[in-house]
DOSE-605616 format. One record per residue: y, z, x of N, C-alpha, C, O in turn; residue in one letter. Coordinates in steps of 0.05 Angstrom, whole numbers, plus 5000, padded with zeros to 4 digits. Example, Ala and Ser with C-alpha at 12.3 -4.5 7.8 and 13.67 -1.06 7.14 Angstrom:
// DOSE-605616
488651565264491051565246493451565264493451695285A/495551425257497951435273500151575258502351615268S/
END
This chain:
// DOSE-605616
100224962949099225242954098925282984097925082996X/099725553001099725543022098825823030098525993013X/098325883058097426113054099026443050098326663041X/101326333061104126603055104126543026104526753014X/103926333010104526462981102226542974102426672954X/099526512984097126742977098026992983097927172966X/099127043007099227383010101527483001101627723001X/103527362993105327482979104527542942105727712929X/102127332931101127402908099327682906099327852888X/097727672931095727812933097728122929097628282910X/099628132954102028412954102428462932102028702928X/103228332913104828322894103028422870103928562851X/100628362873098128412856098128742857098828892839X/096828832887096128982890096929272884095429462879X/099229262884101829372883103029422856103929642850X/102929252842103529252824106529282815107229452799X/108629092827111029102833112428852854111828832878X/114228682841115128542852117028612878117128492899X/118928912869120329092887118729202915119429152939X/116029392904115629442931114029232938112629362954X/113029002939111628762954114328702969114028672993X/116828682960118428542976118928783000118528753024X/119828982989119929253011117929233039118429233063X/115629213026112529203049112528873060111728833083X/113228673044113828453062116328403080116228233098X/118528543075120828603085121928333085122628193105X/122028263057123327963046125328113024125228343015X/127827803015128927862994126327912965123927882963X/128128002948125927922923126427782909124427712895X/128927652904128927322894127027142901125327012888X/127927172940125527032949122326992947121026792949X/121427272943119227332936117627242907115227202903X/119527232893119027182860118926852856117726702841X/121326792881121026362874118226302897117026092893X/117326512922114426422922112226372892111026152889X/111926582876109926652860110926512840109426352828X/113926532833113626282819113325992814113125882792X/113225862843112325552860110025652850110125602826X/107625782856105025812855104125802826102225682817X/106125972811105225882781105325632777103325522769X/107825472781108325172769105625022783103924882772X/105725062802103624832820100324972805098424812806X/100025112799096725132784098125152748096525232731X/100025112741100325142716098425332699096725272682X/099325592712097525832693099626032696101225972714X/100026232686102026452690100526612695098626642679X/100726792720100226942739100027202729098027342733X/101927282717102827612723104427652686105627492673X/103727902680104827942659107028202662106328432666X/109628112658112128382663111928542643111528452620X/112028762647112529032633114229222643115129182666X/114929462628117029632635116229842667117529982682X/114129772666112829972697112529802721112329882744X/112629532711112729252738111529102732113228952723X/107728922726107228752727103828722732102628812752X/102728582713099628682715099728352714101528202708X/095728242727095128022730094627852705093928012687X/094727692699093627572674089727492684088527522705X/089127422664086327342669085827082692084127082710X/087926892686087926722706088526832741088026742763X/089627002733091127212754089427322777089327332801X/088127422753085327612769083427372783082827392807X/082527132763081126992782082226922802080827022819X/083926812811086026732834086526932856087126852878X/086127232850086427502864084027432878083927322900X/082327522865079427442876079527192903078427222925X/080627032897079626672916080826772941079926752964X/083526922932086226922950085227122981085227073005X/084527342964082327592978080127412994080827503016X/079027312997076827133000078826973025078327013049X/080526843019082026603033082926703057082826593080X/083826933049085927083072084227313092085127393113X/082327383084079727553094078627293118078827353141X/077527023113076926893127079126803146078426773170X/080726763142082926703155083426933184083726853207X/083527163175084027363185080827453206080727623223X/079027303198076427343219076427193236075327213258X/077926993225078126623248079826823271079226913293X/081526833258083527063283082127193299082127143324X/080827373289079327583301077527563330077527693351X/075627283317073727253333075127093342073326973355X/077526943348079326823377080027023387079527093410X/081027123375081027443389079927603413080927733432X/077127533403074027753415074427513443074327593466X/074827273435073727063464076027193489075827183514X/078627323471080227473508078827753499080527923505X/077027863489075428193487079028403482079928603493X/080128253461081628413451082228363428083028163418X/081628623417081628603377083928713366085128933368X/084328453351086428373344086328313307084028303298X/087928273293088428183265089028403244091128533244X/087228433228086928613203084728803200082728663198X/084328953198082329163177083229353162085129503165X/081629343143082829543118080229703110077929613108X/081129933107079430203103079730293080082030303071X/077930383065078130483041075730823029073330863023X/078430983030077731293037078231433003079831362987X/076731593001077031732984079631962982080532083002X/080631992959083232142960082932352978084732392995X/080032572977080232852977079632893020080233083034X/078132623029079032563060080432413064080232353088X/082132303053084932133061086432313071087532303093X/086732503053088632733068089532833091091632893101X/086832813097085533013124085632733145086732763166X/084832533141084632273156086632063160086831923180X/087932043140090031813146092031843165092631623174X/093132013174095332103200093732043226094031873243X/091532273224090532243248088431943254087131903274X/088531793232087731593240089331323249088331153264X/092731323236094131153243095031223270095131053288X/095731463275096031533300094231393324095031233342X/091831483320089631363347090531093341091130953360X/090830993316090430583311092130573330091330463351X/094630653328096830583345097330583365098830433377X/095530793375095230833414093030713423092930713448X/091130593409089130403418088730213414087330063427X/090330173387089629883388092729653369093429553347X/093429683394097329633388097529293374099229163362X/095229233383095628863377094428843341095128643327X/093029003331091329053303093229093290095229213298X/092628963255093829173237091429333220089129273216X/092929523213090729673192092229693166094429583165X/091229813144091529763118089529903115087429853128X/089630143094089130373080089230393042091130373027X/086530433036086830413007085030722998083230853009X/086230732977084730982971083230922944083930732931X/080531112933079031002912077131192906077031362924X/075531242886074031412885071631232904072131022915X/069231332903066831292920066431092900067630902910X/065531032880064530792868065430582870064030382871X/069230542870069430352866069930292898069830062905X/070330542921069930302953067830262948068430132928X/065230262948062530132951063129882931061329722937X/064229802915065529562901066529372915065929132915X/068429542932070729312947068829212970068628972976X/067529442983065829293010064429143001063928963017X/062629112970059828872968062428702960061328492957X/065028652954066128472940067628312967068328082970X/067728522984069528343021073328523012075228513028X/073328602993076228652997076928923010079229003007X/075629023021075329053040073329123070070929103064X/073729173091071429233117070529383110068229363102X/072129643109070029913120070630053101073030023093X/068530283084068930473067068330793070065930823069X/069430993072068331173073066831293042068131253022X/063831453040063931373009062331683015061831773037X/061731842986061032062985057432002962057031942938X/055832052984054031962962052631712961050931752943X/052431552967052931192957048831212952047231332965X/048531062930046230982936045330832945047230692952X/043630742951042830512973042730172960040330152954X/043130082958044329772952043529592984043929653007X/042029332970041329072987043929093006043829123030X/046329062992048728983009050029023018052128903023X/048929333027051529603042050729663067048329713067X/051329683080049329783102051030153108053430203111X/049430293108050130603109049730843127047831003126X/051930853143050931133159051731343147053731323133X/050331583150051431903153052932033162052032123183X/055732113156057532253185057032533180056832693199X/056832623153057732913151056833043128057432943107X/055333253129054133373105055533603093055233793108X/056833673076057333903069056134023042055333873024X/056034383043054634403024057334413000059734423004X/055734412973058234442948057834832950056334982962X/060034862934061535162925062135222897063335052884X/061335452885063235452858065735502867065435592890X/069035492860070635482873072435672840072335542819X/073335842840074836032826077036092838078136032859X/077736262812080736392821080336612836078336762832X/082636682864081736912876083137042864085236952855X/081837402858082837622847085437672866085337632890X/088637792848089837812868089738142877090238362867X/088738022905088038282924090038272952091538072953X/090238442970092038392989089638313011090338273034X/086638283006084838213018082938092999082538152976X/081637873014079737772991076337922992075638023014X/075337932981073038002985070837732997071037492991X/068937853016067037683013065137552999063337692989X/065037192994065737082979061937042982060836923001X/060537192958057237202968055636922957056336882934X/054336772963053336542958052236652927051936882919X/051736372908050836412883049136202880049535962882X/046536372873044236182857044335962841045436022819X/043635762842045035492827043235602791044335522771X/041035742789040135852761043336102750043336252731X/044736082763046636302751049536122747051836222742X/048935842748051435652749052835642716055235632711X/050435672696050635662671053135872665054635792647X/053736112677055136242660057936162666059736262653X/058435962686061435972695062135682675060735472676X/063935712662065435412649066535252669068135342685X/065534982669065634802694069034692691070234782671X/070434512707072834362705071734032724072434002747X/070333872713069533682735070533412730071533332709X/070033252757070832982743068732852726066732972720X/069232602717067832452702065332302711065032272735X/063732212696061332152702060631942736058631932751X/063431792736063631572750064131692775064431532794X/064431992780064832102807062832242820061632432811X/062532082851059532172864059432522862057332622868X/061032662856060832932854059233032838057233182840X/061132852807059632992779057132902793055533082795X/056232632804053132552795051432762818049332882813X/052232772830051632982844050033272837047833382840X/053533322821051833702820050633592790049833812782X/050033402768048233332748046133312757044833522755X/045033142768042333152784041633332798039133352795X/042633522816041733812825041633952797039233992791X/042534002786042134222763040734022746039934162727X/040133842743037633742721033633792742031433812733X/034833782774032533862776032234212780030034312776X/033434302783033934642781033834752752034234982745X/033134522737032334662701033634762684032634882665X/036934712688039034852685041734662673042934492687X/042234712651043934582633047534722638047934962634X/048834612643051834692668053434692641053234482627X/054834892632056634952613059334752628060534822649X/059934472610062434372622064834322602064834172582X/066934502614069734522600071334392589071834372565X/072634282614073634042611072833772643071833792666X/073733602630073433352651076133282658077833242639X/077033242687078933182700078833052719077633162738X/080032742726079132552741079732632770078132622788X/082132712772083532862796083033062809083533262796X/082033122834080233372846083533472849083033702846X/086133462852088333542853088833782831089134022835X/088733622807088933742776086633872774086834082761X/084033812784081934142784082934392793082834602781X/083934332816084834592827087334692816087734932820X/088734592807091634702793089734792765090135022759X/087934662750086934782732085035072734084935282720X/083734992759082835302766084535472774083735702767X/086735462787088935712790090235772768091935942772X/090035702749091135682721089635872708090836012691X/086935902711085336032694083435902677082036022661X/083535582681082835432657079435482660078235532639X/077735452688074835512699074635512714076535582728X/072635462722071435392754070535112760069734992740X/070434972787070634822801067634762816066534962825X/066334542819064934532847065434342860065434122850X/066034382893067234222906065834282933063834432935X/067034132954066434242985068434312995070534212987X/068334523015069534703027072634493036074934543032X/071634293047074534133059075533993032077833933029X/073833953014076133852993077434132976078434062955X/077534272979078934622974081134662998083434732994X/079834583033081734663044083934483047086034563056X/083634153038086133943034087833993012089933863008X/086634252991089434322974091934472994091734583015X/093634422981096134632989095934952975097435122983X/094134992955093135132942090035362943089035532928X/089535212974087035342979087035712987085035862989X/089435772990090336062993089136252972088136482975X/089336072944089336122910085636192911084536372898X/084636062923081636022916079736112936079636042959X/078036252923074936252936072436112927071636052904X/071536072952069635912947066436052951066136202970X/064035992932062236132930060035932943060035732928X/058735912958055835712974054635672945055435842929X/052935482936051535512907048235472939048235352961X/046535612927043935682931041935602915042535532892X/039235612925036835632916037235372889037735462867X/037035162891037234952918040934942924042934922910X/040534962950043634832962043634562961042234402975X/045834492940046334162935048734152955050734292957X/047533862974049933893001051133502987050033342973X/053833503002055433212990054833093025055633233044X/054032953027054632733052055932503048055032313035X/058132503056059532273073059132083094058832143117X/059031813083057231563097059931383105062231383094X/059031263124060230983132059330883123057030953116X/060730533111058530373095060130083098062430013096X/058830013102059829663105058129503101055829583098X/059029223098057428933083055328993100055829113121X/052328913089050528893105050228533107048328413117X/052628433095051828093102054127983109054827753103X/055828183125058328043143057628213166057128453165X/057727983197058528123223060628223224062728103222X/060428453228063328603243064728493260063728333276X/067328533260068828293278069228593298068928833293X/070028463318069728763349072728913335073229133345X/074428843317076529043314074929273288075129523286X/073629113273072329293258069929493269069029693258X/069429393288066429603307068429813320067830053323X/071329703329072829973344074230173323074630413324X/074729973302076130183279073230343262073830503245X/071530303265068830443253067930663279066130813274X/069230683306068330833318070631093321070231323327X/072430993317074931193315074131313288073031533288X/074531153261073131343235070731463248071031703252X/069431413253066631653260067131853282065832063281X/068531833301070032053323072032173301072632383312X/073332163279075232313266073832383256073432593268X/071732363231070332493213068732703233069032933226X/067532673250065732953267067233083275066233313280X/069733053282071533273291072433443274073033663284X/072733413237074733493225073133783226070633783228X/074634043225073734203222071234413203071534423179X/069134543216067334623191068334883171066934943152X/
END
């Protein structure tokens, strides 16, 4: 076992595809497949189970994912901090953003990576808010942007950005929209909701504002995808509550108005959040200062 056939397992994992691991490693894929398969023979467990869509872990698989993540994370700090001793950061970090600011962030963030910090790599994962606060207490990855997070021994959490939520509807078609007047969160009941599922800092969100506001939220349907909300609200299917920048990262925000919800205004903040029991290596303190100079800039 060596450490290139860890990260070619780990690719291959992640991915879920022998094809694009070889694409992103820019290897053959024969070659790629007689790594993972040396790695099966030498621990005698089978790795990976093929199916018609590419290739999922076996149980043995997953534990091994786990060690591998672990192996190559330290490996990659040994670097780092030889690194820090010439005060130039260097190696890996990987960020992990929610779909609905990935949008808005991932360009203008590889961009700066590239003009500042040419010797780094970065690596970009996307997730809802629960499960990055997962990956950071788990190390797979540095830095998380998270919507919500509650406070946990093992996170350590800043604030970048507050926004308030909106009911978010279909706009009437007008050749002008009307002004879009804020609405009492006691008047939420009459609109049929379209939200995600329990496991999204949103839903938990506007549930807990409207359980302390006394007020039971008529909900429609459940849709995991803030994408498919809004195609469902231009549709006619209900209404939406969201923040203003996750409405304006649709291609569809033309379609929609958005209403302030009031009396109480439930606002979403967006945190930085990282291990509170790993030192930041200096490429992760510069890539945590670029995420926090992009998040205050993005527009209100």
């Amino acid at each position: 076992m060596n450490l290139r056939q860890l990260e070619y397992f780990v690719q291959v994992a992640e991915l879920g595809s022998f094809s694009k691991a070889a694409r992103v490693l820019d290897i053959a894929q024969p070659a790629l497949s007689r790594q993972v398969r040396s790695l099966e023979m030498e621990l005698r467990q089978q790795l990976f189970l093929r199916n018609g869509r590419g290739v999922a872990l076996t149980d043995a698989g997953k534990r091994l994912f786990d060690h591998s993540v672990a192996v190559l994370q330290l490996m990659a700090h040994a670097r780092e901090d030889l690194g820090a001793s010439r005060d130039e950061p260097v190696g890996r970090v990987t960020i992990g953003l929610p779909p609905s600011i990935g949008r808005q962030l991932t360009l203008p963030l590889i961009d700066r990576f590239k003009k500042e910090l040419p010797a780094a790599r970065l690596a970009i994962v996307e997730g809802l808010s629960t499960h990055i606060v997962e990956w950071v207490t788990t190390g797979r990855i540095d830095i998380g942007l998270v919507y919500n997070p509650e406070a946990q021994a093992g996170l350590e959490i800043t604030p970048l950005l507050q926004e308030p939520l909106g009911l978010v509807s279909r706009a009437a078609k007008a050749k002008r929209k009307p002004a879009a007047l804020p609405l009492p969160m006691k008047d939420l009941p009459r609109y049929p909701l379209i939200v995600p599922e329990r496991v999204h800092a949103m839903r938990r969100l506007l549930e807990t504002q409207a359980a302390l506001a006394g007020i039971k939220l008529d909900i429609a349907w459940e849709v995991s995808s803030v994408a498919s909300i809004i195609d469902l609200v231009c549709a006619g299917y209900g209404h939406a509550v969201l923040t203003a920048s996750g409405v304006a990262a649709s291609s569809r925000a033309g379609e929609l108005v958005v209403r302030r919800l009031t009396d109480p205004a439930p606002v979403s903040v967006l945190c930085l959040a990282v291990s509170a029991h790993k030192r930041p290596t200096p490429l992760a303190l510069r890539a945590m200062r670029l995420l926090t100079e992009l998040v205050r800039g993005l527009p209100a």
